[in-house]
C-alpha atoms as one frame of an Amber mdcrd trajectory, in Angstrom:
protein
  -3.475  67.379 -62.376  -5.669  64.669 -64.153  -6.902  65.789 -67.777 -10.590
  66.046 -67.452 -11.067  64.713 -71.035  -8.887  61.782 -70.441 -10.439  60.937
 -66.907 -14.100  61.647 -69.137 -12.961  59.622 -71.808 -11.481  56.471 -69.594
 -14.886  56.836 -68.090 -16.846  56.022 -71.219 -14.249  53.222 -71.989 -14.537
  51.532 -68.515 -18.739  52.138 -68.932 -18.551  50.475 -72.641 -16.128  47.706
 -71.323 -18.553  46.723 -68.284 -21.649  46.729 -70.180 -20.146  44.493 -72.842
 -19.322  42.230 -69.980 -22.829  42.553 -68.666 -23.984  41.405 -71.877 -21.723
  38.633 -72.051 -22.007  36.809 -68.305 -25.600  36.933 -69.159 -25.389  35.253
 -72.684 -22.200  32.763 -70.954 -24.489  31.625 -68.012 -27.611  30.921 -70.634
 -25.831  28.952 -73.017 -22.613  27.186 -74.125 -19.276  28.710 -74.714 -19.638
  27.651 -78.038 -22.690  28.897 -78.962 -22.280  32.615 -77.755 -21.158  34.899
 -80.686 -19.627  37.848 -80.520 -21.860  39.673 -82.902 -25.086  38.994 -80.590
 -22.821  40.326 -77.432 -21.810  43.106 -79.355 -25.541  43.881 -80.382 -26.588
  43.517 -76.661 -24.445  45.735 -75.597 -25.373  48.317 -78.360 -21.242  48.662
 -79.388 -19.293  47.723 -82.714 -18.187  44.169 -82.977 -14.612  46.019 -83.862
 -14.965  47.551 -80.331 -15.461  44.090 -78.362 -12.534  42.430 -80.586 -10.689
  45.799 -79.527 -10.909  45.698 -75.846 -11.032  41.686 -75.468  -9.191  40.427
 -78.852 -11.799  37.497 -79.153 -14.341  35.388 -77.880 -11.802  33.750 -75.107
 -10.499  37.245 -74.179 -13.542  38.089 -73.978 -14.699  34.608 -71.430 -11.450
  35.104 -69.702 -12.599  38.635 -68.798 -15.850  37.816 -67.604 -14.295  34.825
 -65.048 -11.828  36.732 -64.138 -14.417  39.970 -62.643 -17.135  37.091 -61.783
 -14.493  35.352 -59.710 -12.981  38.637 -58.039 -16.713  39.205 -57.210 -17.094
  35.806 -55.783 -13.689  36.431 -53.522 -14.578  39.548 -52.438 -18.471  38.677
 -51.136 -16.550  35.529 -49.426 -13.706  37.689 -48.102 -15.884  38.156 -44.156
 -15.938  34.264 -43.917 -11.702  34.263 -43.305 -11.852  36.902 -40.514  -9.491
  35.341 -37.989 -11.543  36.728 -35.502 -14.388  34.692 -36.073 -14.944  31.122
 -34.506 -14.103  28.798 -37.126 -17.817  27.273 -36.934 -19.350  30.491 -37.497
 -17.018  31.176 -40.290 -17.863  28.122 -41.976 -21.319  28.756 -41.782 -20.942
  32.380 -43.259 -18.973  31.006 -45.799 -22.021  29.016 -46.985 -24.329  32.216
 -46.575 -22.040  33.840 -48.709 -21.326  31.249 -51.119 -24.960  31.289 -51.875
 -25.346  35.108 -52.574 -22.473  34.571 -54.868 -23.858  31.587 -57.114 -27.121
  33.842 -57.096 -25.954  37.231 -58.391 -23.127  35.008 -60.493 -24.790  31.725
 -61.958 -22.183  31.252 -64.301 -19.966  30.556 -61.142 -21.836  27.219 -60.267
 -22.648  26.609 -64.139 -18.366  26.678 -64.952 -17.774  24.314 -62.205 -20.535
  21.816 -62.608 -20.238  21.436 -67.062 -16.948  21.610 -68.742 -19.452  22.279
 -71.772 -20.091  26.268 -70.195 -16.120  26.899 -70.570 -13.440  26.650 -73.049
 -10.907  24.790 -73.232  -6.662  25.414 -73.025  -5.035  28.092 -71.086  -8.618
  29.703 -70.773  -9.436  27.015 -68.291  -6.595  26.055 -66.627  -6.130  30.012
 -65.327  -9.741  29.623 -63.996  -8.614  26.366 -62.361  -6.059  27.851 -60.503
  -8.438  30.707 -58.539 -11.235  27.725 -57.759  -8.077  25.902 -56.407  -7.927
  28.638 -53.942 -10.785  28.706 -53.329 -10.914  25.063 -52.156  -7.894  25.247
 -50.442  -9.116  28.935 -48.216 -12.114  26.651 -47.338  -9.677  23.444 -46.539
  -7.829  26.598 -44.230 -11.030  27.269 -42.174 -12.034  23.617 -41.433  -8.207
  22.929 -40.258  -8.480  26.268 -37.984 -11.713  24.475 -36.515  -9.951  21.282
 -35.973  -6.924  22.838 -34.358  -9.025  25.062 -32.328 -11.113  21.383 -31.121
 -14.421  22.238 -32.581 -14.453  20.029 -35.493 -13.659  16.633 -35.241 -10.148
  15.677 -37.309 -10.753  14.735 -40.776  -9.389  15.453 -43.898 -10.161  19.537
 -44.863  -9.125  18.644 -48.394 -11.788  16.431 -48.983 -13.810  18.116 -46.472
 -13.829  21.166 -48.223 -14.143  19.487 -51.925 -17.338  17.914 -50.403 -18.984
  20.838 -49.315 -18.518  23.195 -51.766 -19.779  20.194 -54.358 -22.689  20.006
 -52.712 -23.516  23.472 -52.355 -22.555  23.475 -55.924 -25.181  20.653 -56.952
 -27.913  22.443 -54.684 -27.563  25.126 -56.471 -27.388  24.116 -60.025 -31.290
  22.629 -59.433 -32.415  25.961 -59.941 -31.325  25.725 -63.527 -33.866  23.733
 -66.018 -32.906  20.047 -66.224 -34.754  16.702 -66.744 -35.382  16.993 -62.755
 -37.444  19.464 -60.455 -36.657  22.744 -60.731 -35.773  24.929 -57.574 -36.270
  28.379 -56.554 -33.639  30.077 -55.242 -35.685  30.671 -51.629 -36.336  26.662
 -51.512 -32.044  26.365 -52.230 -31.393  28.545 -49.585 -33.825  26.793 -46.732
 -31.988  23.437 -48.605 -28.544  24.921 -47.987 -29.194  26.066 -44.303 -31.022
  22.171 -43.416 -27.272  21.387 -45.376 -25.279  23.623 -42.874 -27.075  22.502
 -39.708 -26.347  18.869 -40.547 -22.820  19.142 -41.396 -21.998  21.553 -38.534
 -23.423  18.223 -36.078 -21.431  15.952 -38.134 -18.142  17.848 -38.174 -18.284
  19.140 -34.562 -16.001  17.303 -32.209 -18.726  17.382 -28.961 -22.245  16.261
 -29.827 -24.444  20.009 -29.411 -26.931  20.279 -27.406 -28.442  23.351 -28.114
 -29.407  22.275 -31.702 -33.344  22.201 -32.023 -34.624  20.028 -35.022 -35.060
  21.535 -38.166 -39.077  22.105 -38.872 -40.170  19.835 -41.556 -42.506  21.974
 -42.969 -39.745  24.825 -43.751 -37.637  22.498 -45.910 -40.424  21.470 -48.044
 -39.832  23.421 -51.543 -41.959  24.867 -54.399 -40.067  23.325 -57.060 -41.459
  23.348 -60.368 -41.949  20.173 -62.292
């Protein structure tokens, strides 16, 4: 039997532990690696500094922590998107749906693959590397089901799949502030289903003809300038 003081005090640990985490994706999407101190994470997250350097060990424990729950987030809300019982069209069209709630409940996903600035450097990086692989590669997967099942038109997934998820990518990131227009996250997700509906006729291998043309009006945005 399970000491109920241990279970209460793993509890606490795992709360503290999260909310530092919290604190930290926050402060890692807003700014640079190198600018994000330990001290103001700690204060955020109303714990020691001794406790973060405790449970992390530093500021790159600390980053590889937060990429390593962002991007077992990320997998998880993309996991319904490589059920083999789904058409591979459909599937590739959920996995954009899916893509998007992902880059808008974890920003630091997009920011980490469009700046090298947002991340550190080293092993930190390359074990982040390795998970986006896969994740290029499980969307590679679907597009060469859909070619082997005849309902997209043979190309190559690899760059197929780079392509796509760049460009959802660079949709995205126009919701952060730049030098251009600003978007809202409604406007990116109109822009990413116009996206969807264009590469879906480019990539299928007969010509639909049940596609209706997109209504102007609904892809115009309110971006900010």
């Amino acid at each position: 039997m399970d000491c109920p003081i241990a279970s209460r005090a793993a509890r606490r640990r795992n709360d503290k532990r999260n909310r530092v985490l919290d604190e930290a994706e926050k402060m890692f999407t807003a700014d640079t690696y190198s600018a994000v101190r330990i001290e103001e994470v700690a204060d955020a997250a109303d714990i020691s500094v001794g406790t973060v350097y405790n449970y992390f060990g530093g500021k790159e424990g600390l980053y590889l922590a937060v990429s390593e729950r962002v991007l077992d987030r990320v997998e998880e809300l993309l996991a319904p998107a490589y059920d083999p019982d789904l058409d591979a069209e459909r599937a590739i069209t959920l996995l954009g749906e899916r893509y998007l709630q992902a880059l808008i409940s974890h920003p630091i996903a997009c920011r980490s693959l469009v700046s090298e600035t947002q991340t550190p450097g080293g092993d930190i990086a390359e074990a982040a590397r390795d998970r986006i692989a896969r994740l290029y590669d499980a969307a590679a997967s679907l597009i060469d089901r859909g070619i082997s099942e005849g309902v997209i038109t043979p190309i190559d997934s690899a760059l197929a799949a780079r392509f796509i998820i760049g460009a959802w990518n660079g949709v995205f990131a126009s919701t952060f502030t730049t030098l251009g227009p600003t978007m809202s996250t409604e406007s990116v997700s109109r822009t990413l289903q116009l996206g969807t509906e264009i590469l879906r006729r480019g990539m299928s291998a007969t010509a639909p003809d049940d596609v209706t043309a997109p209504d102007p009006d609904s892809s115009r945005d309110d971006t900010a300038h």
